[in-house]
C-alpha positions in Angstrom: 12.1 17.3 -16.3 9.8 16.8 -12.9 10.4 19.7 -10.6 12.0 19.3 -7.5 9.6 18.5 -5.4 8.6 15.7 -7.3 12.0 14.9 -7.4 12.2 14.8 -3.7 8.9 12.7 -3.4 10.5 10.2 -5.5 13.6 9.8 -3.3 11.7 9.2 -0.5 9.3 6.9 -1.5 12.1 4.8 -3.0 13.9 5.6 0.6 10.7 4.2 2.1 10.7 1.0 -0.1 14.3 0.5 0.0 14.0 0.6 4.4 10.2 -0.9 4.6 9.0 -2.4 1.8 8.2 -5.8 0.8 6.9 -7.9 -2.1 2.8 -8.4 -2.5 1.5 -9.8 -5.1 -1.9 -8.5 -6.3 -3.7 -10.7 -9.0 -0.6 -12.0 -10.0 1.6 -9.2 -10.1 4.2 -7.9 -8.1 4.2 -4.2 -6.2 6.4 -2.9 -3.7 4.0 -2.3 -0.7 4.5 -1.5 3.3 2.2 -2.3 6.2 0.3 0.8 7.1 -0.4 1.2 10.8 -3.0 3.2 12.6 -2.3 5.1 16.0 -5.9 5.2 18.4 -5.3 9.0 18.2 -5.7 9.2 14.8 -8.9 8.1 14.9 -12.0 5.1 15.5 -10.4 1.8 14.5 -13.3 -0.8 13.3 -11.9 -3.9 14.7 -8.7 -5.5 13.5 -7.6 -5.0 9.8 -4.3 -5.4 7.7 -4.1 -2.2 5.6 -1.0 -2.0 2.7 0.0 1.2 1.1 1.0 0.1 -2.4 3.9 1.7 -3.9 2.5 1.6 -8.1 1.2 4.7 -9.9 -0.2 1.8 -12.1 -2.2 -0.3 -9.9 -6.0 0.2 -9.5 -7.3 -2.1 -7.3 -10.6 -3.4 -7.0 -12.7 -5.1 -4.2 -11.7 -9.3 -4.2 -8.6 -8.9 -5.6 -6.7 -11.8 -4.8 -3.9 -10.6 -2.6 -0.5 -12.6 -1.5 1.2 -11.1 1.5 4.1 -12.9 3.7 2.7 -16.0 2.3 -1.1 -16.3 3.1 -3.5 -15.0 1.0 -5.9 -12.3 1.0 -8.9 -10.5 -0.5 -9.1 -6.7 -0.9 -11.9 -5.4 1.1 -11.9 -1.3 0.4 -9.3 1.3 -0.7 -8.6 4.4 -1.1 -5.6 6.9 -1.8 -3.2 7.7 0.9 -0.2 10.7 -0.4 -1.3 9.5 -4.2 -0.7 5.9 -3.7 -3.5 3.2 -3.4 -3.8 2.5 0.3 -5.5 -1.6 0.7 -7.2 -3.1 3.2 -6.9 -6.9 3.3 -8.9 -9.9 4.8 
């Protein structure tokens, strides 16, 4: 049985995705994914950018991945990991 932090980390993310999330579709499959912002404090911002935080343990994503989002389509630029969940940047 997880421990209890992990049990906690699962209760929020499915908190998160139950409050937040919304449907993407990434090469034809469906993940449970939120916008991920960016606050000027946290940082230099390049320009504008739509970035996703993908709620899969499965999901490796690659660059040009096709990528459906609110009904336009997309192509994955970069990633990375963000609190052990790919993080997806979108153009």
């Amino acid at each position: 049985m997880a421990n209890r932090f992990r049990q906690m980390l699962a209760r929020m993310d499915a908190a998160t995705v139950r409050q937040m999330g919304e449907r993407v579709l990434i090469n034809g499959t469906g993940y449970d994914a939120i916008e991920s912002q960016f606050v000027a404090e946290m940082g230099p911002v390049a320009g504008e950018s739509l970035s996703l935080v993908v709620f899969s343990e499965s999901l490796k994503p690659r660059r040009h991945d096709v990528v459906i989002w609110k009904g336009e389509t997309y192509k994955i630029t970069r990633q990375q990991t963000f609190n052990g969940k790919p993080q997806i940047w979108i153009e």
